[in-house]
N, C-alpha and C positions, 0 to 999 in steps of 0.2 A: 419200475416203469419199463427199464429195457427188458425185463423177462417177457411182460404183457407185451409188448409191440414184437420182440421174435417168436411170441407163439402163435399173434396173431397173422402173422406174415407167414409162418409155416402151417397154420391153416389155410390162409387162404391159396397159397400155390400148391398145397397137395389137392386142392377142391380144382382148381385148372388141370389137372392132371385129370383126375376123375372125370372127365368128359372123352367121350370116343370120339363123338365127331362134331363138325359146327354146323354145316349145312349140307342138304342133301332134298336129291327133286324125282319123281318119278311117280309110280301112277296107284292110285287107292281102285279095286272092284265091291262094291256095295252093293246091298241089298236096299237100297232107297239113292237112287244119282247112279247107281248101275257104275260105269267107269270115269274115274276123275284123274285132273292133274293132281297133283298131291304135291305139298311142300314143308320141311321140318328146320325150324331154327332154334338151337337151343342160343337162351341168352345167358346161361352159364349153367354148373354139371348138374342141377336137377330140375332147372323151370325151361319150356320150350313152347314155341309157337308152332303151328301146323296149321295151314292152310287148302282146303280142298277146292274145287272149280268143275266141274259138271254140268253134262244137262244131255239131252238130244238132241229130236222134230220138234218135240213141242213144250220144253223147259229149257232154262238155265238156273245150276243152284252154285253159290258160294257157301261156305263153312271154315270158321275158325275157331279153331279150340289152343284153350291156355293147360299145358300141359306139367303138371311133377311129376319126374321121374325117379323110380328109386331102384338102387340096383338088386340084380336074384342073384347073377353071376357076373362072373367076368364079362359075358358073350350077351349077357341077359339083363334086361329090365324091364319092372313092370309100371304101368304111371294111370294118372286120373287126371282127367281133363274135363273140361266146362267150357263152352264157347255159343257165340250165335250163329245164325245163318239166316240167308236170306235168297229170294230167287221170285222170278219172272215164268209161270204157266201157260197154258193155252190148251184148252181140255185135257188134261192130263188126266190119266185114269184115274189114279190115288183121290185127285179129287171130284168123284162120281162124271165125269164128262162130262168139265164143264165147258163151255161152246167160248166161253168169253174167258180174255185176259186178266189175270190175277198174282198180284201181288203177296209173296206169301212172305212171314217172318217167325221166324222158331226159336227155338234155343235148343242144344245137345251137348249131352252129358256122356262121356268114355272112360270105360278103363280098359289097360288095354296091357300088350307082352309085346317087347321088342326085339328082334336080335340081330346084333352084328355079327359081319360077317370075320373071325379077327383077320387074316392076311388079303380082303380081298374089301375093294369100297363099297359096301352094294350092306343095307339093312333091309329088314321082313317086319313086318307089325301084323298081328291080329285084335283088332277091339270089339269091343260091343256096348249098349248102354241105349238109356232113355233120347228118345227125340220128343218136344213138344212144338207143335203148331201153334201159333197165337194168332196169327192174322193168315187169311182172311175168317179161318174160324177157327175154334179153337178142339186139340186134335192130339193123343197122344199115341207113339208108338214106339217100334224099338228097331234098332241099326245095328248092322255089325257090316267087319272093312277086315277086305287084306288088304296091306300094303306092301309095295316092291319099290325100294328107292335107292339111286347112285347118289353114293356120300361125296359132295363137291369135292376138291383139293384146298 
């Protein structure tokens, strides 16, 4: 019994180690929401929450994806993620000029490459992956993101 409880004790504190950073905020440029605030919380070394927030003149879009990450290198990882989104238009090109307000809801899917920076707070992400429309009609296409973000303290 003591063997199983110090192995699993020294799994799980070398798995806390295994994490580079816990939070960290700065800004996503997309090819769909153009430039967002962006936000990254791992809830421990391989599952992580990200948060996007964008819009212009005439949108506002949110997006959250549940992220696993798995490491390449030291500097490096790469992860897949799945989350909703949802947002407020107003003729918005994408969907054909529409004159009236609309309520849109999706779901997007990423995989993506991270790296930290090691002596300095500051991570890069490049993703890409399926986006699906549901409401107001139904709409598939496809997203890809830098991101540039300061790793909290």
């Amino acid at each position: 019994m003591k063997t199983i409880l110090l192995s699993l004790s020294l799994i799980f504190s070398l798995s806390l180690f295994a994490q580079k950073y816990t939070n960290s905020i700065g800004l996503r440029f997309s090819n769909v929401g153009f430039t967002q605030l962006n936000a990254k919380h791992f809830l421990n070394a391989n599952n992580a929450l990200e948060v996007s927030l964008g819009g212009s003149s005439n949108y506002v879009w949110i997006q959250g994806n549940y992220e696993w990450h798995h490491e390449l290198t030291s500097d490096f990882d790469y992860y897949v993620g799945i989350g909703p989104g949802m947002g407020l238009v107003s003729g918005n090109p994408i969907m054909n000029n529409s004159a009236n307000d609309k309520f849109m809801v999706g779901a997007n899917g990423v995989i993506g490459t991270e790296y930290k920076l090691p002596d300095y707070p500051f991570t890069f992400a490049f993703e890409t992956g399926p986006y699906l429309q549901l409401i107001p009609n139904l709409r598939l296409g496809w997203n890809f993101g830098l991101a540039a973000r300061y790793v909290l303290p």
